[in-house]
N, C-alpha and C positions, 0 to 999 in steps of 0.2 A: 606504875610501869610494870612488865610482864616481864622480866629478864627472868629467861630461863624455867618458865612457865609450860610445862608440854600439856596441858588440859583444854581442849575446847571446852568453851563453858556453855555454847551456846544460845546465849542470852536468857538462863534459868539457873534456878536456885539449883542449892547440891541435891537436893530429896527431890526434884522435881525431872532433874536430869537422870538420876538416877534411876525413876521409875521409869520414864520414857524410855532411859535403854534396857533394863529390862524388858518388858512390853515391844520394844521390836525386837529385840535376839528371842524372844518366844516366837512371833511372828515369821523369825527368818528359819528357826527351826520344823516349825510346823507347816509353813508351805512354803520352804526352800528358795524364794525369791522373792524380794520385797522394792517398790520403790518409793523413793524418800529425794531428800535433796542430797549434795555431793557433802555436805559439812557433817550430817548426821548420818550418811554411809561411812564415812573415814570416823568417826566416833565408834559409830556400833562396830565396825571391825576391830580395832582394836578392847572393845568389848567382849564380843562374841568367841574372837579365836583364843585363847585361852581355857574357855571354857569348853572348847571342844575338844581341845590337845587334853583336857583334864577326862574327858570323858571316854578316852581311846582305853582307858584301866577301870575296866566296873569294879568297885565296889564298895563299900555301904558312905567310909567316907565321904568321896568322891561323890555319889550320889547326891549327898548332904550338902556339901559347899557349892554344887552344880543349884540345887535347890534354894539354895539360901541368895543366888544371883536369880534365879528365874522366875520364882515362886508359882511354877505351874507344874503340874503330878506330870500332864501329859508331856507336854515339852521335854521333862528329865527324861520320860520312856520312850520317846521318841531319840531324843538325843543317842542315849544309851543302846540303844537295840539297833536302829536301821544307822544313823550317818555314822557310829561311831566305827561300825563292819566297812564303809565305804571308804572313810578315812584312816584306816587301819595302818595303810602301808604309806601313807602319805606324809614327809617330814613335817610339813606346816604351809600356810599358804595356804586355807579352807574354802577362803571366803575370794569373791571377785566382783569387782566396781566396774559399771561399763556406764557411764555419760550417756544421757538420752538428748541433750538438751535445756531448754529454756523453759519454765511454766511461763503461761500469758498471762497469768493473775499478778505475781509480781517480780518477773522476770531472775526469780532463781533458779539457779542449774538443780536439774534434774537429775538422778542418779537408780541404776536397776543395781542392787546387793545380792550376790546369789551366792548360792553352794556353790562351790567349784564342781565336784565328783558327779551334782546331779541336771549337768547341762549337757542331756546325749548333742548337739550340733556342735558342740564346741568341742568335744572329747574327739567328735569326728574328722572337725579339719585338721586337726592336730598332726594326725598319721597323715594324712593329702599333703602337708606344708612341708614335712619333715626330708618326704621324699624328691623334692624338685632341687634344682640345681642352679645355684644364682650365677655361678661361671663362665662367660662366654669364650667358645675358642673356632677359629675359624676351619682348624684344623683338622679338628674332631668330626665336624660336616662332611665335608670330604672325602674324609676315609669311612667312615658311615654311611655312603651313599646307598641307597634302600635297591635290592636286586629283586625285579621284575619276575614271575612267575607263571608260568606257561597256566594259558585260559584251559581248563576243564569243561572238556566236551561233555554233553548234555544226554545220558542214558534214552534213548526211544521207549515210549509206554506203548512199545512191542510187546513187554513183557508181564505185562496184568492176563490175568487168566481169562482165556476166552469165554464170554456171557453162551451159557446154554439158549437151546433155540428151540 
């Protein structure tokens, strides 16, 4: 029995799991969006954001124990230099799971893992959503009724300079 058990184990050994999550938090680091299924996105998130919250304070340790989960040079300089400037002001919440779907091959859900910071569309709707208003009032119509606007007469191309002859 699992009581009290919070690890997916994902049907693999500890060193086997352990390298596969390494191997995608490299992967998510270095091209910012990865897709996988939904059991091993909710894994690596709790894998991956840790090590990015660790990565917001460069230095040498940090570096070290960042390395010692990722075992890739580029990945720590990448981590360190560009997402950790992105998520700088960011309390936590790096990472985001968006459901694609079914695969046909053996019908497990599908899942896109991204950086949060580096999805300009999504950064976009965000200001769009903020500003609408879920409120209805009948009232508010009414007295906001939109005032009409005298039509502007249309200047005559009288006024071009007359062609020499």
């Amino acid at each position: 029995m699992r009581h009290g058990c919070k690890v997916n184990h994902l049907s693999r050994t500890h060193a086997h799991r352990v390298a596969m999550l390494s191997n995608m938090a490299t992967s998510l680091i270095m091209h910012k969006r990865i897709e996988t299924t939904v059991a091993k996105a909710k894994a690596l998130r709790v894998y991956v954001e840790p090590i990015i919250n660790r990565s917001k304070e460069d230095s040498t340790h940090n570096r070290r124990i960042v390395f010692s989960y990722l075992h890739s040079k580029e990945a720590v300089n990448e981590l360190f230099r560009e997402v950790a400037q992105k998520v700088a002001n960011r309390p936590g919440g790096y990472t985001r799971i968006l459901k694609t779907g079914i695969r046909h091959g053996d019908n497990s859900e599908m899942a896109i893992i991204e950086l949060v910071d580096y999805n300009e569309n999504m950064l976009k709707d965000t200001t769009k959503k903020a500003a609408k208003s879920t409120r209805r009032s009948r009232a508010k119509k009414a007295e906001a009724a939109p005032v009409a606007e005298a039509p502007v007469a249309e200047t005559p191309a009288a006024e071009e300079a007359p062609k020499a002859e």
